[in-house]
Every structure is written in structure tokens, then in C-alpha cells.
Backbone as CSV, one residue per row, in Angstrom:
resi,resn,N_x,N_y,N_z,CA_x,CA_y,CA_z,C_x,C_y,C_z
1,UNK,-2.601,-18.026,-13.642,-2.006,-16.760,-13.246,-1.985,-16.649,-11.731
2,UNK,-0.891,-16.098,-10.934,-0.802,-16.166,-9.593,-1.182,-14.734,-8.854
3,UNK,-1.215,-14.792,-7.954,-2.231,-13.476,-7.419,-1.114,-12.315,-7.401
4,UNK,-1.416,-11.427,-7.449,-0.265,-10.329,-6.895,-0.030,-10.403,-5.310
5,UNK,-0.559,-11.089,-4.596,-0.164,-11.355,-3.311,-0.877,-12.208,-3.028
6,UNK,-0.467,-12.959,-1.951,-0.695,-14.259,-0.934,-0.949,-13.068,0.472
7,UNK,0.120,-13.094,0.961,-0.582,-12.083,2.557,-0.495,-11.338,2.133
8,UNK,-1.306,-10.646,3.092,-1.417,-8.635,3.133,-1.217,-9.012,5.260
9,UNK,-0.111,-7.867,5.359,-0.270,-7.685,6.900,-0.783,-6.552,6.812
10,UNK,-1.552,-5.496,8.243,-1.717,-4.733,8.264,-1.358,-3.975,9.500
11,UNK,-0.525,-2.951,9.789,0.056,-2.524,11.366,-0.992,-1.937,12.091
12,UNK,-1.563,-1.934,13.057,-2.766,-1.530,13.719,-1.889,-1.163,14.687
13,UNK,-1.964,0.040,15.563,-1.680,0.727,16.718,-2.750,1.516,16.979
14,UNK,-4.419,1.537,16.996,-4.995,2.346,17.354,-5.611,3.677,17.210
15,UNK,-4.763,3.916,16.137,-5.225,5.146,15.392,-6.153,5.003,14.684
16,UNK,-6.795,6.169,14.200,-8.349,6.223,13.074,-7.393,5.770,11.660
17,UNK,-6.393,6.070,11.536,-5.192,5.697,10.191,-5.015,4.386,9.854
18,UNK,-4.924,3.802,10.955,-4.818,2.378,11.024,-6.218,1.574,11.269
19,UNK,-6.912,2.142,11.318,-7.930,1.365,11.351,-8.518,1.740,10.082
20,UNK,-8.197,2.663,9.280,-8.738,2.977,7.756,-8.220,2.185,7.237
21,UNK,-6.655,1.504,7.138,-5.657,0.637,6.870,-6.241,-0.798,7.329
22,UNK,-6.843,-1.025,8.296,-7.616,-2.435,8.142,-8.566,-2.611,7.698
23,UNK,-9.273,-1.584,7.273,-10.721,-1.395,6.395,-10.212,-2.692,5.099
24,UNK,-8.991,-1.307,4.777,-8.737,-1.833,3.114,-8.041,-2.763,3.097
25,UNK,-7.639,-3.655,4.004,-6.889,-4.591,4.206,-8.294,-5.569,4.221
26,UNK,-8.857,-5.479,4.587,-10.275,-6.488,4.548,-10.684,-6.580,3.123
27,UNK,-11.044,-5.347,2.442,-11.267,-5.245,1.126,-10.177,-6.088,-0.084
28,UNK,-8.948,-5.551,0.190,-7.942,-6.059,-0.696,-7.910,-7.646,-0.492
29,UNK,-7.998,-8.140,0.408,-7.936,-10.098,0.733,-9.527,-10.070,0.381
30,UNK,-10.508,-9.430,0.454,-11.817,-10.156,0.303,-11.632,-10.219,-1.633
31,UNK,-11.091,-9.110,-2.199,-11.281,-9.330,-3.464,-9.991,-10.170,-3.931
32,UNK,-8.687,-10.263,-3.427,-7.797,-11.556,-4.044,-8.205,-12.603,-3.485
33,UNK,-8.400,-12.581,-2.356,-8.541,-14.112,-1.470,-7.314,-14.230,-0.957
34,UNK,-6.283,-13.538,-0.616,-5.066,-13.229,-0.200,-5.649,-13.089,1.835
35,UNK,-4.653,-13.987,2.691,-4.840,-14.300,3.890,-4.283,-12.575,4.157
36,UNK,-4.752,-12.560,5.152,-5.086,-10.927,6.268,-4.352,-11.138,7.625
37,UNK,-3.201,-10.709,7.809,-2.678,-10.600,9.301,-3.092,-9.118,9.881
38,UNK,-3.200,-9.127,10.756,-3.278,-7.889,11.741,-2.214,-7.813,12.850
39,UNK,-1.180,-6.646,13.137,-0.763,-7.148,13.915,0.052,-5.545,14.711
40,UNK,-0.040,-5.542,16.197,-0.399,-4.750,17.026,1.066,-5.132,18.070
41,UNK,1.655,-3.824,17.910,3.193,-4.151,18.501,3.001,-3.513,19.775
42,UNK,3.064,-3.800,20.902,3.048,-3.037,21.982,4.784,-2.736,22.584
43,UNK,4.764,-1.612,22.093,6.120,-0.482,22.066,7.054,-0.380,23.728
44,UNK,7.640,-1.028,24.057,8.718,-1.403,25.618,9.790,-0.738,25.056
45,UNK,10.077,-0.539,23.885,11.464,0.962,23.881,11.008,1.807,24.153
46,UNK,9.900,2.401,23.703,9.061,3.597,24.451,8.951,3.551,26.037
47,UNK,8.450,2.479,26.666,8.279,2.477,27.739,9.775,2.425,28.453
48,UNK,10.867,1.497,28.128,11.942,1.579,28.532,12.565,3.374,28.744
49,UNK,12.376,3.867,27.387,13.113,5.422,27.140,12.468,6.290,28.221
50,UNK,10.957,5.948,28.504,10.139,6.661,29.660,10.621,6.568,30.963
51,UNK,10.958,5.539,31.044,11.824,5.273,32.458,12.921,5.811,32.695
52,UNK,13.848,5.931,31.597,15.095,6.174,31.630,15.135,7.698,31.708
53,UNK,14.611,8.598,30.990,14.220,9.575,30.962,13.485,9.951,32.075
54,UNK,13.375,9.541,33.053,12.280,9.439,34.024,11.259,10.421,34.279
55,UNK,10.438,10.051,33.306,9.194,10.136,33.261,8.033,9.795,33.572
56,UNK,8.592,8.645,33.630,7.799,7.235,34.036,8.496,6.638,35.415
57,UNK,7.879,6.530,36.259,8.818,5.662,37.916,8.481,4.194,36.465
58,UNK,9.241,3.079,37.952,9.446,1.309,37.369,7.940,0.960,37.280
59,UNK,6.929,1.582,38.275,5.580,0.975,38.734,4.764,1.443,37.604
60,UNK,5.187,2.664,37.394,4.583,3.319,36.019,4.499,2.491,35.091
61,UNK,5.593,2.464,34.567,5.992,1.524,33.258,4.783,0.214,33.238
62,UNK,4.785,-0.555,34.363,4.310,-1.594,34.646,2.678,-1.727,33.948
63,UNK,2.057,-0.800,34.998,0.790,0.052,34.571,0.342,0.267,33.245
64,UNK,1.192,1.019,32.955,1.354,1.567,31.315,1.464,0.251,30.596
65,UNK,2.336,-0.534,30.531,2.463,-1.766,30.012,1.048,-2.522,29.906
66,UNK,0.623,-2.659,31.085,-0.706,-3.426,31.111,-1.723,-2.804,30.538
67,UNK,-1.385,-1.510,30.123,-2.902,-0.653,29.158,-2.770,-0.814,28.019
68,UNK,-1.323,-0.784,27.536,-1.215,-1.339,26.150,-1.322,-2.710,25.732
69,UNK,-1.346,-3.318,26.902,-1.729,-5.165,26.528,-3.026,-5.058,25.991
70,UNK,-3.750,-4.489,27.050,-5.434,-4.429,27.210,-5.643,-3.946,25.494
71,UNK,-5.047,-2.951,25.542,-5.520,-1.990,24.374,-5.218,-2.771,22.984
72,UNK,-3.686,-3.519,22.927,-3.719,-4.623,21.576,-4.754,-5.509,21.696
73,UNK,-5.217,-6.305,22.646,-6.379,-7.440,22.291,-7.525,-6.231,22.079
74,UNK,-7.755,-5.193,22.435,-9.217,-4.546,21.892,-8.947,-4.292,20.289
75,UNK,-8.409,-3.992,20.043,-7.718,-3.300,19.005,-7.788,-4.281,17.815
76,UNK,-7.031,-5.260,18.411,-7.109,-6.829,17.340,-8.522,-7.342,17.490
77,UNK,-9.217,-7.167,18.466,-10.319,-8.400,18.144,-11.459,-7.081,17.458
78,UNK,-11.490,-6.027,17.278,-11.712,-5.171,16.057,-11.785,-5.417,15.110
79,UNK,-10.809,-5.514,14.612,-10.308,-5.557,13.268,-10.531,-7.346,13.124
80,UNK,-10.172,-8.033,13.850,-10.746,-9.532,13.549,-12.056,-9.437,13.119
81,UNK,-13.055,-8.426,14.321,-14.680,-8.432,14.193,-14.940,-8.460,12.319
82,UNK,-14.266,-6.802,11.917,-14.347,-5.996,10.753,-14.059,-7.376,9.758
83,UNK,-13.072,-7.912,9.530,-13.171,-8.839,8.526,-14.541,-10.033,8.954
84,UNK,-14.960,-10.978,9.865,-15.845,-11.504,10.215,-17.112,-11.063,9.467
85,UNK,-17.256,-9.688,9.647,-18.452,-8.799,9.135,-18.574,-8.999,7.840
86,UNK,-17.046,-8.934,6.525,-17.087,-9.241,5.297,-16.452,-10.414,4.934
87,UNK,-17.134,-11.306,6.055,-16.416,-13.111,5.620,-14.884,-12.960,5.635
88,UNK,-14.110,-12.583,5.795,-12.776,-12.336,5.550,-11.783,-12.606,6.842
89,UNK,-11.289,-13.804,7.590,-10.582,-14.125,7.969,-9.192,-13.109,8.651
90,UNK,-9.093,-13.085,10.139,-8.118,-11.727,9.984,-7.669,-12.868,11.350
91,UNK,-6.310,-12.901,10.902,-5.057,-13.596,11.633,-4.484,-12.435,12.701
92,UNK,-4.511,-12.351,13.958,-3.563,-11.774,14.825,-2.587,-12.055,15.454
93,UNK,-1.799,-10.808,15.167,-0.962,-10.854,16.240,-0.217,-10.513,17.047
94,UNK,-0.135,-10.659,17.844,0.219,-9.448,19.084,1.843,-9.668,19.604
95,UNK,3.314,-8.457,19.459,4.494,-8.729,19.692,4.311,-7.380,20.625
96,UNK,5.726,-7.551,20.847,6.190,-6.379,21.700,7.781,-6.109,21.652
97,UNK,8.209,-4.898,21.598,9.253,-4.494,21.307,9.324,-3.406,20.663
98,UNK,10.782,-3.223,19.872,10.743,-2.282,19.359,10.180,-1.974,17.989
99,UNK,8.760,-0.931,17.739,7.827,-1.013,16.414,8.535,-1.420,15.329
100,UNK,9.049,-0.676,14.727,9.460,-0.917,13.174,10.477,-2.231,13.138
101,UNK,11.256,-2.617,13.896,11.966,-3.845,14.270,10.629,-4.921,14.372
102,UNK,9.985,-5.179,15.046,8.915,-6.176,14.763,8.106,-6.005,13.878
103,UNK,7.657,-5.079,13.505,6.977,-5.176,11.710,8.182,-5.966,11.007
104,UNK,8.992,-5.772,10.841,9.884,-6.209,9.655,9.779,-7.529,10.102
105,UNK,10.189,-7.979,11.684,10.417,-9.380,11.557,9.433,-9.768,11.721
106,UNK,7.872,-9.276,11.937,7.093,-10.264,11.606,6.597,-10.166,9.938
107,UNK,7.196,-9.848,8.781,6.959,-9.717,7.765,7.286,-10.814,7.185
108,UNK,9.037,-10.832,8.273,9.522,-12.033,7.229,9.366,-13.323,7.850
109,UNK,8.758,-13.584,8.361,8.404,-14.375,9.779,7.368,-15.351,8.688
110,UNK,5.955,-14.319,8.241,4.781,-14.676,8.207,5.030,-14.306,6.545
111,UNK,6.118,-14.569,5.798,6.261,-14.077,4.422,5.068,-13.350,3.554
112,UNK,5.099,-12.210,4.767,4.131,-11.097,3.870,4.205,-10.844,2.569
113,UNK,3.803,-10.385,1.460,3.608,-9.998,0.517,3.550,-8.421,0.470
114,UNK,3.089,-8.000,1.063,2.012,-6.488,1.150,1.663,-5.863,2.498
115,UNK,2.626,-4.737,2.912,2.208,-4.370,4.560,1.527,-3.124,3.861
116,UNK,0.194,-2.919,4.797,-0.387,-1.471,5.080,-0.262,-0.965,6.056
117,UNK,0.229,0.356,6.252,0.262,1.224,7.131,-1.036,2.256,6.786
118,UNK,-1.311,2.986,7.753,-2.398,3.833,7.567,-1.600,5.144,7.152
119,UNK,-2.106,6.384,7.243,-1.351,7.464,6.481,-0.196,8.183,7.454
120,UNK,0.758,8.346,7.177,1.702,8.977,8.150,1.505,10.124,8.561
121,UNK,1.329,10.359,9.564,1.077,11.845,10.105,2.411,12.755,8.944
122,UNK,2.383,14.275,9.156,3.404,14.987,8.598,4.432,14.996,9.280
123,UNK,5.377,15.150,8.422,6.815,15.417,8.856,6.834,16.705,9.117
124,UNK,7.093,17.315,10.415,7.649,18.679,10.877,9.214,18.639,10.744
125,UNK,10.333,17.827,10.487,11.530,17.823,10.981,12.545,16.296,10.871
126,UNK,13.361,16.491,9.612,14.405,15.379,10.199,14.117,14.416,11.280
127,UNK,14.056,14.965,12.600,14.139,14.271,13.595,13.098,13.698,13.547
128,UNK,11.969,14.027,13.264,10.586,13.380,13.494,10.531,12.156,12.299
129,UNK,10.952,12.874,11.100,11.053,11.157,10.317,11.944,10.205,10.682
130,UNK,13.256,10.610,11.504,13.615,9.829,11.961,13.403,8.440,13.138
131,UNK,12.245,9.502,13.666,11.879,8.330,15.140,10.322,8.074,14.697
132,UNK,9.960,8.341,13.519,8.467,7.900,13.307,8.229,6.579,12.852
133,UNK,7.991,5.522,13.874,8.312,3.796,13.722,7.373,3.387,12.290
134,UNK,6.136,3.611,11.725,5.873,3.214,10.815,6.485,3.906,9.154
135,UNK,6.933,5.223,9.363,7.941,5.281,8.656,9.031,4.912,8.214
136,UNK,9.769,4.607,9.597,10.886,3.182,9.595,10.486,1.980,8.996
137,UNK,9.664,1.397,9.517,8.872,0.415,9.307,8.841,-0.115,7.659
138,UNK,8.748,1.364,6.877,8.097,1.169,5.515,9.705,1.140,5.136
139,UNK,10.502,1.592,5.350,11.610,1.770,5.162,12.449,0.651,5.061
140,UNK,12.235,-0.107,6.022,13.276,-1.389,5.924,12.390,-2.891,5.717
141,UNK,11.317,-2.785,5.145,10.864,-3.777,5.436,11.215,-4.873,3.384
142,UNK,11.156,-5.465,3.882,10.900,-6.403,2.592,10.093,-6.489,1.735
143,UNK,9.243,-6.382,1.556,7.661,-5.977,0.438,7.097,-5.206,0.306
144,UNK,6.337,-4.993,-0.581,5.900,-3.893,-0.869,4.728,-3.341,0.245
145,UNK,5.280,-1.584,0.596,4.289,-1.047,1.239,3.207,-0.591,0.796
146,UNK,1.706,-0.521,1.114,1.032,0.686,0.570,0.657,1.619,1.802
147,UNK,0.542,2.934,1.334,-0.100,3.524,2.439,-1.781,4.405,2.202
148,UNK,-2.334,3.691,3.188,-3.787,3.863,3.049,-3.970,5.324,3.386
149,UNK,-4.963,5.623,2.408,-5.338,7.696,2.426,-6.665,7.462,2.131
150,UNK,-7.397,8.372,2.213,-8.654,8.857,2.163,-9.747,8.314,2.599
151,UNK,-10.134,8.358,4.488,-10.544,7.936,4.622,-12.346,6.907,4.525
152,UNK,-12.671,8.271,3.926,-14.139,8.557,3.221,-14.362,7.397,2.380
153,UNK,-13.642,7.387,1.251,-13.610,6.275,0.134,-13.260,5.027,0.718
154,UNK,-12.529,4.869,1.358,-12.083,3.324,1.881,-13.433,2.958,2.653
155,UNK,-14.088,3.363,3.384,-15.116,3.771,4.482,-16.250,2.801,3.368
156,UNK,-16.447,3.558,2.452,-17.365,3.323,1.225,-17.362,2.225,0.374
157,UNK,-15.897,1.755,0.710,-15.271,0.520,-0.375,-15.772,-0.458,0.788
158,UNK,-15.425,-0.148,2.058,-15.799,-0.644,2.939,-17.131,-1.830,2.832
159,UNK,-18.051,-0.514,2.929,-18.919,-0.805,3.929,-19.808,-1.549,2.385
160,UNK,-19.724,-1.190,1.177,-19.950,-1.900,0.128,-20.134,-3.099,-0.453
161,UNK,-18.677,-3.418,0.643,-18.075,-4.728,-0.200,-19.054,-6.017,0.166
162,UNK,-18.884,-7.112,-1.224,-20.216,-8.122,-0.740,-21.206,-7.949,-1.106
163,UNK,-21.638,-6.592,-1.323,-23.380,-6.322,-1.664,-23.861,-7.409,-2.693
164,UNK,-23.037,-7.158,-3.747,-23.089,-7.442,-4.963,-23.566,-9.401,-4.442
165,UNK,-22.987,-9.907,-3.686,-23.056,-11.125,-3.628,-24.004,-11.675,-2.493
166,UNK,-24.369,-10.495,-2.224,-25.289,-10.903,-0.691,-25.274,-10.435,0.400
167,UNK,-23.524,-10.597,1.097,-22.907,-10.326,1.958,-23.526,-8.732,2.528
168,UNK,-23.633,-8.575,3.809,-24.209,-7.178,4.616,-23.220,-7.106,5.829
């Protein structure tokens, strides 16, 4: 019998959502044995639209750019740590561009199986589901999404997992 998935990716941008979303992304590959990508888009349409909009001077952008570099390798070697902790192997990787456009192509890139997103903030408005990139994201992508909720329980599934076999 074949697994219900081979990869699981998981979108990490920094949020407590997404990092509940790599919890269970650790959990879900520790119990199939299904490989774990992590992967952390650092957003230059944003920064581009900041400029253009000028909001941002050119030097800005620059700046800004280099905090979000900084901030994907913290971010990824996290969530690398978090699987390490439950034996579980966590593949990164770090793009840049536009969000929901690089989720998809690194989905089909790295023939995901299974993307997690963490929980979508609420929709106030049309417009806001419209420009909300992991909403997009779930939207056009090729495999099946899940979206991770409650953070408490995942936390618990978490911090659990392994007992049974040793693992701390």
C-alpha cells in the first residue's frame, strides 16, 4: 500500500500560524515517513509595490530586503531545528518573488504532495481575499492543501510525538 503522500511542503513566513503549520508538518512526515520541505518566500512584489508607491526610497527597499533575507534563514533554520528535535529531516528553502507564484512553482518543482499553510487570518473584504498570498497560494496550487488550526492541540501533538518510542 502506498502512503497518502511522499512530500508535505510547508509555507513558513514567520507567523505564530506558520509555525503551528510546521509543528504539524513535523508530526505528519514523522508518522508517514513522508520527506518535509520548508520553504520561506521573501516577497520583492511587496517591496517593488513599496517603492513604487513610494513608501519606501530605492535604499529602503535595499535594507528591507536584507531583513527579510536575515529573517528567512532564522525562520528556516527553526523549523529545520523543530524537526531535528523529532528526528525528522526538514529540507529548506529559501525563493524570492512573488508569494503565491513561488509556492506553486516550488510545489511543482519539488512534486509536493501536501502544502500546509497555517490558518488564514479573516477575510474583512473581497479585496483582502484577493491580495492575501497564502490564500492565493491554496488556490492555484496543485495538491492538496491543508490548513493548520488549533494551535493548543498541534502544540500537544507536538511536543508528544516519539514518547512512545523514546524520542524527547
Amino acid at each position: 500500500m502506498s502512503k497518502p503522500f511522499q512530500r508535505i511542503m510547508v509555507y513558513v513566513d514567520g507567523s505564530e500560524e506558520s509555525i503551528t503549520a510546521a509543528q504539524y508538518g513535523v508530526c505528519l512526515a514523522k508518522m508517514t515517513g513522508a520527506e518535509l520541505y520548508a520553504v520561506y518566500v521573501v516577497n520583492t512584489r511587496a517591496l517593488d509595490d513599496l517603492v513604487k508607491t513610494r513608501i519606501f526610497l530605492q535604499e529602503e527597499q535595499e535594507e528591507y530586503r536584507m531583513d527579510l533575507e536575515t529573517d528567512s534563514q532564522r525562520y528556516l533554520q527553526h523549523v529545520e531545528k523543530m524537526g531535528e528535535e523529532k528526528r525528522v529531516p526538514v529540507r529548506r528553502v529559501k525563493t524570492s518573488g512573488n508569494v503565491h507564484s513561488e509556492i506553486k512553482k516550488s510545489v511543482k518543482e519539488l512534486e509536493i504532495d501536501l502544502l500546509l499553510l497555517g490558518e488564514i487570518s479573516h477575510v474583512r473584504s473581497r479585496r483582502d481575499e484577493f491580495y492575501n498570498e497564502s490564500e492565493r497560494a491554496m488556490r492555484s496550487v496543485p495538491c492538496s492543501v491543508l490548513i493548520v488550526k488549533d494551535p493548543d492541540k498541534v502544540w500537544d501533538l507536538y511536543e508528544n510525538l516519539g514518547e512512545a518510542d523514546g524520542i524527547s
